[in-house]
C-alpha positions as CSV (number, residue, x, y, z in Angstrom):
1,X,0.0,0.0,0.0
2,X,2.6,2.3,1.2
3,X,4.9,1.9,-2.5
4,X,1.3,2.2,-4.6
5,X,0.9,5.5,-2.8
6,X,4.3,6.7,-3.6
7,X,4.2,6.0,-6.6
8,X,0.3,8.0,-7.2
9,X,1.8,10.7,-5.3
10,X,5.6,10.8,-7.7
11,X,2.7,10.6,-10.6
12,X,0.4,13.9,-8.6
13,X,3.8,15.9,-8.9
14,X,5.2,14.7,-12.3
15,X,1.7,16.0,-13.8
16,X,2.0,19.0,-11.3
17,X,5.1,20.0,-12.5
18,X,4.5,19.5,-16.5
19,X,1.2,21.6,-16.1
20,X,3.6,24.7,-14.7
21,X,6.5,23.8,-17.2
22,X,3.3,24.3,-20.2
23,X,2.2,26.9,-18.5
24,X,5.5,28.9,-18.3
25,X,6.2,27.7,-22.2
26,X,2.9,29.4,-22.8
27,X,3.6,32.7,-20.9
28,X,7.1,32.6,-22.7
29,X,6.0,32.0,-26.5
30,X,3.3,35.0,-25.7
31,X,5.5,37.3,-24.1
32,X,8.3,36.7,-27.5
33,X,5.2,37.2,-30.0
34,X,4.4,40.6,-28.5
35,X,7.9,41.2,-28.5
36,X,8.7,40.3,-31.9
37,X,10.8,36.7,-32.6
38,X,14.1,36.5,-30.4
């Protein structure tokens, strides 16, 4: 029980951390197209 949770929580903060890494990426590519390619 105690490895199955583990592993569901390493999975919670794999997907936590590739939602803010999009969502950065996101901000980023805006940010360059309203300043103009870099």
């Amino acid at each position: 029980m105690a490895f199955r949770y583990l592993v569901v929580s390493n999975l919670d903060i794999l997907r936590y951390l590739t939602v803010d890494h999009v969502m950065l990426a996101r901000f980023q590519f805006r940010q360059s197209k309203n300043f103009g390619p870099l």
